[in-house]
C-alpha positions as CSV (number, residue, x, y, z in Angstrom):
1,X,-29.7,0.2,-21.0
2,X,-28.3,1.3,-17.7
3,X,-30.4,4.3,-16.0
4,X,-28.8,7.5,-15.8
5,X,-29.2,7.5,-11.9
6,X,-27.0,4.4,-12.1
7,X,-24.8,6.2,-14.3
8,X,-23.9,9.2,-12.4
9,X,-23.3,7.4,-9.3
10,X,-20.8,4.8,-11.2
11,X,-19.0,8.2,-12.4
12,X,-19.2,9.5,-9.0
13,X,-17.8,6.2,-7.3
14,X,-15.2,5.4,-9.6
15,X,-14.1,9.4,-9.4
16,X,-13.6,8.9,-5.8
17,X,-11.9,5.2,-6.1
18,X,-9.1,7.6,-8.3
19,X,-8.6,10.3,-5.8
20,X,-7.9,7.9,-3.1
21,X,-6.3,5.8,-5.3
22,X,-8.3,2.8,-4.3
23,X,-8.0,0.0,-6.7
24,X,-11.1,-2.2,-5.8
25,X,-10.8,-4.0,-9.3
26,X,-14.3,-5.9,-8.5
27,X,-16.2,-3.2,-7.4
28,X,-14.8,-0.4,-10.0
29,X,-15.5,-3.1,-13.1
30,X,-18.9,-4.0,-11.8
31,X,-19.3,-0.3,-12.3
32,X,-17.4,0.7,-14.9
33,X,-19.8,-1.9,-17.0
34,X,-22.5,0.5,-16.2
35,X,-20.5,2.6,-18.6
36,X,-17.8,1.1,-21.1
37,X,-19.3,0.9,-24.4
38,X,-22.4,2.4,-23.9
39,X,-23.7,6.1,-24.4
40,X,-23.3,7.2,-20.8
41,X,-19.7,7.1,-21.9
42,X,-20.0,10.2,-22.9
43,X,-21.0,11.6,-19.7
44,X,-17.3,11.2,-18.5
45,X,-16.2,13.8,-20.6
46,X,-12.1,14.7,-20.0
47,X,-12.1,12.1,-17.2
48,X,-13.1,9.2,-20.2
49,X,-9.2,8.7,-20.9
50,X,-8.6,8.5,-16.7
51,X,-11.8,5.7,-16.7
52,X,-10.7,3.5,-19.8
53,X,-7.1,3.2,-17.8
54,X,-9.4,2.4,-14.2
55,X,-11.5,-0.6,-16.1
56,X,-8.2,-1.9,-18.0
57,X,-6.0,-2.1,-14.9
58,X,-9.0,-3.9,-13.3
59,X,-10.0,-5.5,-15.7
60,X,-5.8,-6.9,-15.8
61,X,-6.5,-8.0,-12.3
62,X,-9.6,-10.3,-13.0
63,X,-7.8,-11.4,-15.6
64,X,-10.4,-10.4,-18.5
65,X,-7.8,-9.8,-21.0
66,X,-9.6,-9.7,-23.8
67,X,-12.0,-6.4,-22.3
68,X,-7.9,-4.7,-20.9
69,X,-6.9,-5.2,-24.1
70,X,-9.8,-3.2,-26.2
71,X,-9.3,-0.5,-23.3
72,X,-6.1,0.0,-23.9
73,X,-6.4,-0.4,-27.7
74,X,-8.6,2.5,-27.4
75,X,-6.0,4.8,-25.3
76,X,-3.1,4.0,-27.5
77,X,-5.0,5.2,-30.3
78,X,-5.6,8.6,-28.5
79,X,-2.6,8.8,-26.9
80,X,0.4,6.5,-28.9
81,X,3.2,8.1,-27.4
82,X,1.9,8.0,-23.7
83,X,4.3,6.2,-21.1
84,X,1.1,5.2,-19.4
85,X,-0.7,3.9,-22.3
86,X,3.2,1.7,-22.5
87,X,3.3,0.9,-19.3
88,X,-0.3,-1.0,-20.0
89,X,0.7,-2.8,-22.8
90,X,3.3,-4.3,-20.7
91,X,1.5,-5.3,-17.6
92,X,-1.3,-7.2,-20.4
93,X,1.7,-8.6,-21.5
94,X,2.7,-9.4,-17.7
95,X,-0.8,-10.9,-16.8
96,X,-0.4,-13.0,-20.0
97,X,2.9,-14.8,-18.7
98,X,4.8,-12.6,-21.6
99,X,7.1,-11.9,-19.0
100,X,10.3,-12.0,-21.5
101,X,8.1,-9.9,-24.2
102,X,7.1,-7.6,-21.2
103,X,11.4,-7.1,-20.4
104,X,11.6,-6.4,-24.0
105,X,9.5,-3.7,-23.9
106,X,10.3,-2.3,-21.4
107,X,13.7,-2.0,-22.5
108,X,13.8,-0.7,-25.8
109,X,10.9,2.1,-24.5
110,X,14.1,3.0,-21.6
111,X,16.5,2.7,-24.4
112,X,14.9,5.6,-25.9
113,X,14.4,7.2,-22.9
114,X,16.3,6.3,-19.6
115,X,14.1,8.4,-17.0
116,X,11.0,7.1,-17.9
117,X,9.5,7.3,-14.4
118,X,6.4,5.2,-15.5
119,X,8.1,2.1,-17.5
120,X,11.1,1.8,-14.4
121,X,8.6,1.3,-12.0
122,X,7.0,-1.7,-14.2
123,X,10.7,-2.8,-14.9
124,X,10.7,-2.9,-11.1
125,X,7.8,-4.8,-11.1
126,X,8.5,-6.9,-13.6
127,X,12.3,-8.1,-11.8
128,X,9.8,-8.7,-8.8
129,X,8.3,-11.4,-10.6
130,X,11.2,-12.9,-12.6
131,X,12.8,-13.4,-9.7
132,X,11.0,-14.2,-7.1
133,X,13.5,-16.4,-5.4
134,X,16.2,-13.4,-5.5
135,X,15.4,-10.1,-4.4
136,X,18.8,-8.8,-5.1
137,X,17.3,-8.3,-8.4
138,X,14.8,-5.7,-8.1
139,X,16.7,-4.3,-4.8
140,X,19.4,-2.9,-7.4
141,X,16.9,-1.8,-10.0
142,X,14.8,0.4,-6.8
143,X,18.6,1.7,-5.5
144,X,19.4,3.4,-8.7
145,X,16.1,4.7,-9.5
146,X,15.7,6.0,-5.7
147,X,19.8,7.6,-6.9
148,X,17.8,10.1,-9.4
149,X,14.5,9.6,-7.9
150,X,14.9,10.4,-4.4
151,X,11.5,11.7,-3.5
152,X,9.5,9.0,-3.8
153,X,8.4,7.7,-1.0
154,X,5.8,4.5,-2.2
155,X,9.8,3.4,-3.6
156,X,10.9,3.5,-0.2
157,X,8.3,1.7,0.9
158,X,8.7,-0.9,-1.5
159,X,12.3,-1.4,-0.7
160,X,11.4,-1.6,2.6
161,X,9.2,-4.5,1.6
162,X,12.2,-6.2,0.3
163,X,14.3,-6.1,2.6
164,X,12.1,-7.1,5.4
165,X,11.2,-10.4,3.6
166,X,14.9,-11.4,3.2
167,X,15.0,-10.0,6.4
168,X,17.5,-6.8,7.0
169,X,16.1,-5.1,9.9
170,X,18.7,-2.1,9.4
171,X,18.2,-1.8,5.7
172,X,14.4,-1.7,6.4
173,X,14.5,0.8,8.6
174,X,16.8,3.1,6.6
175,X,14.4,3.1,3.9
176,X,11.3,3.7,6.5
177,X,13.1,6.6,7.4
178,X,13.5,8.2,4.4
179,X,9.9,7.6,3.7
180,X,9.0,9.1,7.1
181,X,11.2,12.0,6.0
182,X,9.7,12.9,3.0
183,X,6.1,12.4,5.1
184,X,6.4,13.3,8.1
185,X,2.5,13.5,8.9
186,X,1.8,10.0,7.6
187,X,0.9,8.2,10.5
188,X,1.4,5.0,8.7
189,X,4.5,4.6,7.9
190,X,5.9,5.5,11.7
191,X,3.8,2.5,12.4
192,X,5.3,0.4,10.3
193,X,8.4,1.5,11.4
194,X,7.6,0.9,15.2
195,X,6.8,-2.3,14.6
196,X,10.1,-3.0,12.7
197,X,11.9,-1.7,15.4
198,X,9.8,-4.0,17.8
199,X,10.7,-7.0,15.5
200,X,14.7,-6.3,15.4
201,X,14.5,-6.5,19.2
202,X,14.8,-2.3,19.9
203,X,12.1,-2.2,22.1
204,X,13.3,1.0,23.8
205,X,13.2,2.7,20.2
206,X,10.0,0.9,19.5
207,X,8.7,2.2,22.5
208,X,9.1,5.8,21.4
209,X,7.7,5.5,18.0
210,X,4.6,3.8,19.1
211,X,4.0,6.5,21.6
212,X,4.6,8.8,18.8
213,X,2.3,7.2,16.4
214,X,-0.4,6.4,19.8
215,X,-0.4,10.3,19.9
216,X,-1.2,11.3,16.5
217,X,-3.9,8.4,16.1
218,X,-5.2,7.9,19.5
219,X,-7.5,5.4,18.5
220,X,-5.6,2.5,16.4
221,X,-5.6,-0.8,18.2
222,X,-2.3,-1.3,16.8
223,X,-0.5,1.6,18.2
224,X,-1.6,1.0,21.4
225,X,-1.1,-3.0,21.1
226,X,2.4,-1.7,20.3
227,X,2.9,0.4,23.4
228,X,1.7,-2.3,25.8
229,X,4.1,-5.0,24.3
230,X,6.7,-2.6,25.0
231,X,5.9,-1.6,28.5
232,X,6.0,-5.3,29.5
233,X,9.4,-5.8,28.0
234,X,10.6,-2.6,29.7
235,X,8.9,-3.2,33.0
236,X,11.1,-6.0,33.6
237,X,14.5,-4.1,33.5
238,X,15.8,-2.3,36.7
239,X,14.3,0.9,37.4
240,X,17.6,3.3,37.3
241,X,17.4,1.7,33.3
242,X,13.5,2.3,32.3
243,X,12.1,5.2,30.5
244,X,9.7,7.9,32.8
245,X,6.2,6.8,33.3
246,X,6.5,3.4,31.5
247,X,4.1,1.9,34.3
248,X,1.8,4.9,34.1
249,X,2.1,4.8,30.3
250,X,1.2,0.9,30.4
251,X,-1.5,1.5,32.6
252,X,-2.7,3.6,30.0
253,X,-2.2,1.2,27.4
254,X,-4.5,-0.8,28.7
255,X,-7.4,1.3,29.6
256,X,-7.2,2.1,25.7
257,X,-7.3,-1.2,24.5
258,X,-10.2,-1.9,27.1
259,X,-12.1,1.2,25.4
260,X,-11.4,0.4,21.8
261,X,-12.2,-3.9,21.9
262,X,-15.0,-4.2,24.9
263,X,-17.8,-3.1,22.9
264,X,-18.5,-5.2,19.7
265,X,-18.6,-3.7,16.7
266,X,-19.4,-4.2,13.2
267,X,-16.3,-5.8,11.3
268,X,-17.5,-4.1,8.2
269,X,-17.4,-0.6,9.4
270,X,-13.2,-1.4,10.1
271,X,-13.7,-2.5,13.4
272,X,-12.5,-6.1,14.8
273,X,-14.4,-8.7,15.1
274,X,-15.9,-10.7,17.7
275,X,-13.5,-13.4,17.9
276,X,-10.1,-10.5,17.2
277,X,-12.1,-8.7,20.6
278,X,-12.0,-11.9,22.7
279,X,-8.8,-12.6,22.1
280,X,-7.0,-8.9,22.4
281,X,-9.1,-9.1,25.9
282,X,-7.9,-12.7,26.9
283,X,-4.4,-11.3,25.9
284,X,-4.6,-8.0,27.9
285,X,-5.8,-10.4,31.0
286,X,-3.0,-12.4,30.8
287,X,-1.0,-9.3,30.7
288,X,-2.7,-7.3,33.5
């Protein structure tokens, strides 16, 4: 029988993995074992309903169906109306290859109710996956959800995704926008957005969001990387055509990379590893 030490600090754990809205499927059923079906259950209290959902969505991942499938049984008998508790059904269905039982689904539970925020997102999901070779497909599903459902910003993101892979630079960036819109302090997605830029060949915009993004996070690589690719390209037009300071700014660039890669550091704790440091430093000396 699992101690009760062990217990409280798999509650604890798998409380945080929710609020952060880490999935970690290995770690969180590794620990949720600790609990399902045993008498520490009990110790969850309201939060039981939130766990059983945790271990069946990781359980989906690892592709133990048979232990998603008495999880969920359990929620839908507690909750058998619950768009959640649907939305589960159909991704077991999903991980099953019931992909046509899964659109069936999911289109009777719209039928009855068309704004089912929970169930589009899985249709979404689900169009990724039937057509993999299409992305038309689920672009039109996100674009008339994102028509009600404006303020979501992980659908922006998503759309994003698509249209990068196909790849349409200015659709991307539209949708980054209105993700950096509706977050504004999310350092993230100005990244992303930076790089996009970088990508589509507007370095001079790209310059200014990775300064931007250099200035709220002063200490990601990547920001910094992204300034320094820039200052190279824009070193080499005229002066009369350069932004200010983009030799003082490089400059700078560099002495931050320097700082961040010189000293080793323990891959585990997020930092890069010894053969990422060597090479950012061979880079920045071909550079310099």
């Amino acid at each position: 029988m699992p101690s009760t030490s062990s217990a409280a600090s798999a509650i604890t754990t798998l409380a945080e993995y929710r609020r952060l809205g880490l999935r970690k499927s290995a770690e969180t059923l590794a620990l949720g074992s600790v609990l399902y079906g045993t008498k520490n259950e009990k110790r969850l209290g309201d939060d039981l309903w939130s766990f059983l959902e945790q271990h069946a969505i990781a359980a989906l991942d690892l592709g133990r169906f048979e232990l998603a499938e008495d999880a969920i049984v359990r929620l839908a008998t507690r909750f058998p109306q619950s768009p959640r508790v649907s939305a589960l059904e159909g991704m077991l269905l999903e991980a099953r290859g019931d992909l046509a039982g899964a659109k069936e689904l999911y289109d009777s539970l719209l039928a009855e109710d068309e704004t089912n925020v929970t169930i589009l997102k899985r249709q979404i999901a689900l169009a990724k996956l039937m057509h993999p070779k299409d992305p038309s497909v689920p672009i039109g599903l996100l674009t008339s959800y994102l028509d009600t459902f404006y303020s979501d910003p992980e659908a922006w993101l998503e759309l994003a995704d698509l249209y990068s892979a196909l790849p349409l630079y200015p659709q991307t960036l539209f949708a980054l926008e209105e993700a950096i819109l509706l977050q504004p302090q999310n350092p993230f997605h100005l990244l992303r957005y930076a790089e996009t830029l970088y990508t589509s060949g507007d370095i001079p915009a790209a310059w200014k969001a990775y300064l931007r993004v250099a200035e709220m996070q002063g200490d990601w690589r990547r920001a910094w990387l992204g300034v320094k690719l820039c200052a190279r390209k824009l070193l080499q037009e005229s002066e009369a055509d350069r932004p200010e300071l983009v030799q003082e700014l490089d400059e700078l660039a560099t002495d931050r990379l320097l700082e961040l890669y010189s000293t080793p550091k323990d891959a585990s704790a997020g930092r890069p590893d010894e053969g990422t440091r060597k090479g950012v430093l061979k880079f920045l000396e071909v550079l310099s």
